[in-house]
C-alpha positions in Angstrom: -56.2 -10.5 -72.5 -56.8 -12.2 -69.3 -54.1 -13.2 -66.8 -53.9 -15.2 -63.6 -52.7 -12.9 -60.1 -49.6 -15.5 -58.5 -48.8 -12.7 -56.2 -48.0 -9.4 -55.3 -48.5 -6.2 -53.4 -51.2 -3.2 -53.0 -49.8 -1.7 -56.0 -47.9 -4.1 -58.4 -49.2 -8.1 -59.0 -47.2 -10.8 -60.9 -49.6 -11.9 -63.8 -49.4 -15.1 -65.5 -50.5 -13.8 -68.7 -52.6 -15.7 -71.6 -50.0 -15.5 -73.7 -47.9 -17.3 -71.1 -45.6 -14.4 -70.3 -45.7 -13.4 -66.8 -45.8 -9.6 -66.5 -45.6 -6.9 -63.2 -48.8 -5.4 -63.9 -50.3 -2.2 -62.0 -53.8 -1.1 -61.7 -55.0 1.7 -64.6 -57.1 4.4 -63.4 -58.9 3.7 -59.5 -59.6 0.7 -57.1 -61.3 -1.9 -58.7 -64.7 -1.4 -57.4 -64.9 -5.2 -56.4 -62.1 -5.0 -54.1 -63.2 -1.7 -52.0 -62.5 -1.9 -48.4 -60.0 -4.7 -48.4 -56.4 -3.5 -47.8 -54.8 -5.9 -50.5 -57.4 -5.7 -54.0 -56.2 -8.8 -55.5 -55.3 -12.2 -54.2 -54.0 -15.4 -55.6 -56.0 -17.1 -57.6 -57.9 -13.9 -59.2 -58.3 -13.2 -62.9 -58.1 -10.1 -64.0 -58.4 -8.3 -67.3 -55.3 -6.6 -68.6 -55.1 -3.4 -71.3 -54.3 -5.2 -74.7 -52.9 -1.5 -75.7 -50.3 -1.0 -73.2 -48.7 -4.5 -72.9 -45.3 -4.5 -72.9 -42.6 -8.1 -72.7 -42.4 -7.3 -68.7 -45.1 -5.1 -67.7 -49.1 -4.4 -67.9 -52.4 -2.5 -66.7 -54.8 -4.3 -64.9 -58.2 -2.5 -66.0 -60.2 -5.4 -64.3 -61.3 -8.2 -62.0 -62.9 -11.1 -63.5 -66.0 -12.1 -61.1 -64.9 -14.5 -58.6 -65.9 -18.0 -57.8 -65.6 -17.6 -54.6 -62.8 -15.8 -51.9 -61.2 -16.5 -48.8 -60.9 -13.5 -46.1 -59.3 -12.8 -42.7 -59.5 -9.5 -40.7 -56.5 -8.1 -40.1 -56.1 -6.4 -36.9 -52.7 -4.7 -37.5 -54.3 -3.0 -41.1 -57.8 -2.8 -39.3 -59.3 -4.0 -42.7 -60.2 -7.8 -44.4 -57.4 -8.9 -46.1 -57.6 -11.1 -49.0 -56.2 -14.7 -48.9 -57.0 -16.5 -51.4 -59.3 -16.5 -54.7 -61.3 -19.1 -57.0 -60.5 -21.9 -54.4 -61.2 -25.5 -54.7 -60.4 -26.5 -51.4 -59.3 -24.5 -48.4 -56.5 -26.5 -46.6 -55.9 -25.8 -42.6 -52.9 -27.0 -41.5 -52.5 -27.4 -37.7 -49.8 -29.8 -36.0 -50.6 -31.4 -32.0 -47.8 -29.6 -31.4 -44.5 -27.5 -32.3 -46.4 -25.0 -32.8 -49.2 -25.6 -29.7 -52.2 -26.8 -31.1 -55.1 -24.1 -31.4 -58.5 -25.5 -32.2 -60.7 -21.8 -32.3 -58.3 -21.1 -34.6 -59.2 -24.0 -36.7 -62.7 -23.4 -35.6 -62.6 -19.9 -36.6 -61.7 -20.7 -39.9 -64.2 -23.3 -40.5 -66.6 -21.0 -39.9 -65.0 -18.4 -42.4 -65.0 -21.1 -45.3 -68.8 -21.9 -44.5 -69.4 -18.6 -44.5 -67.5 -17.6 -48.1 -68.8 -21.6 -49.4 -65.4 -23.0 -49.8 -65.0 -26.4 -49.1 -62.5 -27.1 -46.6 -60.2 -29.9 -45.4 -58.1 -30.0 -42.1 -54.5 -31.4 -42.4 -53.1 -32.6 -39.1 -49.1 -32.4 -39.6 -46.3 -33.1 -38.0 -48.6 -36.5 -37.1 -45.6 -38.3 -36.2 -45.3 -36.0 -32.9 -46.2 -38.7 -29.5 -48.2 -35.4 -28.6 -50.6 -37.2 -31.6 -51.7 -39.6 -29.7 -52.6 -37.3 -26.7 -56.8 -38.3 -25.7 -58.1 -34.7 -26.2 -56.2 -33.9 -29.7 -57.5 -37.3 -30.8 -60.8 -36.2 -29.5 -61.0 -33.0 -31.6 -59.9 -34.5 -35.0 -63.0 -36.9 -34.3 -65.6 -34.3 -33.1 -64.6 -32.7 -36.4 -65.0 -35.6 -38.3 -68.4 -36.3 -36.7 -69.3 -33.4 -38.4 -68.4 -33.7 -42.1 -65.2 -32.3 -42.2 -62.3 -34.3 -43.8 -59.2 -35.0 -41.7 -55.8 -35.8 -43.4 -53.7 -36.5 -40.6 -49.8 -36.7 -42.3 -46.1 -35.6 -41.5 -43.9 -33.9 -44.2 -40.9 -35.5 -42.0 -41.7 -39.1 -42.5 -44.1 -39.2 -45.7 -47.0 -40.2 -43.7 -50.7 -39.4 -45.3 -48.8 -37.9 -48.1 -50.4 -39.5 -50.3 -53.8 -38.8 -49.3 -53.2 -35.4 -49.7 -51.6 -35.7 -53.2 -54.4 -37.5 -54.3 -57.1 -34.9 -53.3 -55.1 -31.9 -54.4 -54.5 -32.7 -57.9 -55.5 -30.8 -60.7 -57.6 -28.6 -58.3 -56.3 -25.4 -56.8 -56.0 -25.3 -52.9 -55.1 -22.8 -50.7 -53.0 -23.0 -47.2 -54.1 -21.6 -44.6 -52.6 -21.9 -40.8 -50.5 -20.9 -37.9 -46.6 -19.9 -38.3 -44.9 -23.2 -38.0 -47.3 -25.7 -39.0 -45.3 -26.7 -41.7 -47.1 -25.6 -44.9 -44.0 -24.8 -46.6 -42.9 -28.3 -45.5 -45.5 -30.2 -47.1 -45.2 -27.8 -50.3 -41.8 -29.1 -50.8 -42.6 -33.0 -50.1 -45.4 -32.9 -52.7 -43.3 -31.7 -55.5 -39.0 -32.2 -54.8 -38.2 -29.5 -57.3 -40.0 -26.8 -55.6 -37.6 -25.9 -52.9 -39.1 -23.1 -50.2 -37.7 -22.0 -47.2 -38.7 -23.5 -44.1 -38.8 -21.9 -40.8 -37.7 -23.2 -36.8 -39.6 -22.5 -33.9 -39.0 -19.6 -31.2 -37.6 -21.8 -28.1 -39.0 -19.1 -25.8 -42.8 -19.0 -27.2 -43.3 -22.4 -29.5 -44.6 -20.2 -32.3 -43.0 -20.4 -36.0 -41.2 -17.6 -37.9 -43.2 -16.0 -40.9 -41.0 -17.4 -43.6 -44.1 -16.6 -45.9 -44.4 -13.1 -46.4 -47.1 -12.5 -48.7 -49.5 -15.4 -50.3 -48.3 -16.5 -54.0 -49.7 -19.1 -56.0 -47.3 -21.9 -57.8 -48.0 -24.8 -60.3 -46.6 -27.9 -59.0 -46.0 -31.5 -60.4 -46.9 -33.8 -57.6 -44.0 -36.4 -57.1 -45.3 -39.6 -58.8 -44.0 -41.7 -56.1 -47.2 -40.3 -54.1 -49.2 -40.7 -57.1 -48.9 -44.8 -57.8 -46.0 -43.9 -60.3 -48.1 -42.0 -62.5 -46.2 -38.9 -64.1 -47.3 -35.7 -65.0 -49.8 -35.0 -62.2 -49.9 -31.4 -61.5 -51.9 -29.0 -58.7 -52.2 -25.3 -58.2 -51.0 -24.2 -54.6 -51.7 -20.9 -52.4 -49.1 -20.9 -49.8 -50.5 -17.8 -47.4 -48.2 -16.3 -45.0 -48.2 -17.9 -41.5 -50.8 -15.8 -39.2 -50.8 -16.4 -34.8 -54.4 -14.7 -34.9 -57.1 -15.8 -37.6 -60.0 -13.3 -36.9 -63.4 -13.8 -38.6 -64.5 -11.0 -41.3 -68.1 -10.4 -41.8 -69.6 -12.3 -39.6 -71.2 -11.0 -36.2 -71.4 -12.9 -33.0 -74.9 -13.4 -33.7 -74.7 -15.1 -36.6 -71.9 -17.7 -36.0 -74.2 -20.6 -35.0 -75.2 -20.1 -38.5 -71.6 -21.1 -39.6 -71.2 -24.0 -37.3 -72.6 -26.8 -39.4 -73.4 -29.0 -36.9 -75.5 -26.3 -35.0 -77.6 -25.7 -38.3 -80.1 -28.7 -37.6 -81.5 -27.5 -34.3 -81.4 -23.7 -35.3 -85.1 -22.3 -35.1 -86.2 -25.1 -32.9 -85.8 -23.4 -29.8 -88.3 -22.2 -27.5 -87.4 -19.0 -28.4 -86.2 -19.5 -31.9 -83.5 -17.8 -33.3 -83.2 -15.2 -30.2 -82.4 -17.8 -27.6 -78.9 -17.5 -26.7 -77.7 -21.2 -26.0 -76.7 -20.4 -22.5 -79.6 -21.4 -19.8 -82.6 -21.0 -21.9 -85.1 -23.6 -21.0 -86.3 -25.2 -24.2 -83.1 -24.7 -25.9 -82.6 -27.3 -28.7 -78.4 -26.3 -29.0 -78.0 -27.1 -25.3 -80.1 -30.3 -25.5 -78.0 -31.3 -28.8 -74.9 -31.1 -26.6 -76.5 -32.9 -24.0 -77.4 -35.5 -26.1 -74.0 -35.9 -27.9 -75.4 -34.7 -31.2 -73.3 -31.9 -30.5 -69.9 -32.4 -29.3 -69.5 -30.3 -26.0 -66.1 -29.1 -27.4 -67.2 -27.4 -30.1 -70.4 -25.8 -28.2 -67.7 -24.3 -25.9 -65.2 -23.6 -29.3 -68.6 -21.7 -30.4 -69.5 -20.2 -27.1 -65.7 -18.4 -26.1 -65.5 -16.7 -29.6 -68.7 -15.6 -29.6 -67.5 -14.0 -26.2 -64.4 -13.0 -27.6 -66.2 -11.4 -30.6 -68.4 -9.3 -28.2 -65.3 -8.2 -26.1 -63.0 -7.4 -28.9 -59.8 -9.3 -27.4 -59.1 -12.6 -29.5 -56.7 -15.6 -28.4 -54.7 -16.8 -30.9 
């Protein structure tokens, strides 16, 4: 029998089971050899194959992981290992906000580059867009450069019921993951999106701006998206990773050489450097990054996004 991982621990997951019981099941025998080196071996959004033998109404053996479509990693600094986030995903959601908590684009930046890296599509969702800090010139500056780019924007606010619908509309039936600072309000949107899921929503520290992890650990639920953001249609559903609010989102597998690979809009000029791929992109003559950014086909913003984490990846200390 095959189940569906909603949550859990590094011991114990919650299964949703093929049967459609949803079982506490542990692991039988060692490490699932897919999941070495990570601290957490399973994530929402995994399948995994359970022990027909030793099912029981409550409980069962996970003997192993179904191959995955794709994952979504950070490295945690605190465990000193990649943690697992998400599994399977459709679409990788980043929630940021202008404000309430400050807005942080390297950390959006950061995990752009993650998704490009693992080939999950992502989507940024600007909340709390109702904020006057909104309509600030350099936040509105940064959603475009991202835009210019590929990248898909929602800009919404769980408050008012702005973009809401836009959001609805790409999430259903697909299974999303989200993925963003403490206090961005992901929990928020979770509970505008379907009424009868009720989660608990967290304030901001007065002293620092920075949300309270009311997330502790990521778990995947089946909503029913309200129809009233549907055009009245009933009956719409979507699969939902909340992850647990994070102040640092550090890359994972990725070295400071390679992350103009992950920078879409670097790709084109990559190679056509006067010194190809060993040019550095900081006074090189001939450098076809720096006369991209010159000529606006790169925004500066994200050259210097690109340019302070390669520096922070070199030195080892990370801004959040």
């Amino acid at each position: 029998m095959q189940g569906l991982i909603l949550n859990g621990s590094k011991n114990v997951f919650e299964v949703e089971c093929e049967d459609g019981a949803i079982r506490d099941c542990a692991f039988k025998g060692k490490i699932l050899k897919a999941s070495e080196g990570y601290y957490n071996p399973l994530a929402p959004g995994d399948y995994v194959e359970l022990d027909d033998s030793s099912l029981e109404e409550s409980r069962g053996l996970i003997v192993d992981l179904v191959p995955r479509k794709n994952e979504y990693v950070r490295y945690n600094v605190k465990k000193r290992q990649p943690q697992l986030l998400a599994a399977n995903l459709d679409y990788l959601l980043i929630v940021t906000t202008p404000d309430e908590p400050p807005f942080r684009p390297r950390f959006i930046d950061r995990a752009l580059a993650q998704a490009e890296y693992q080939k999950i599509t992502p989507v940024i969702v600007c909340n709390k867009y109702d904020l006057k800090e909104a309509q600030d010139d350099e936040f509105q500056n940064r959603l475009l450069s991202w835009e210019s780019v590929g990248y898909k924007v929602i800009r919404l606010s769980a408050r008012t019921g702005e973009g809401m619908e836009d959001l609805a509309q790409l999430l259903d039936d697909h299974l999303s993951a989200l993925v963003g600072q403490s206090g961005v309000g992901k929990s928020s949107i979770i509970n505008v999106l379907d009424r009868n899921v009720v989660l608990k929503t967290g304030s901001l520290s007065q002293k620092y701006g920075r949300g309270t992890h009311t997330t502790t650990k990521g778990s995947l639920m089946h909503i029913e998206i309200d129809e009233a953001l549907m055009g009245g249609i009933q009956g719409r559903t979507a699969d939902i990773i909340d992850t647990p609010g994070v102040r640092q989102f550090l890359l994972h597998d990725i070295s400071a050489e390679n992350l103009q690979l992950y920078f879409k809009d670097f790709v084109p000029f990559l190679g056509k450097c006067t010194f190809g791929m060993s040019c550095s992109h900081q006074n090189e003559k001939g450098c076809a990054i720096l006369k991209a950014v010159e000529d606006g086909d790169i925004a500066r913003d994200r050259f210097e996004s690109w340019r302070r984490i390669v520096e922070e990846m070199k030195s080892g200390t990370w801004e959040e």
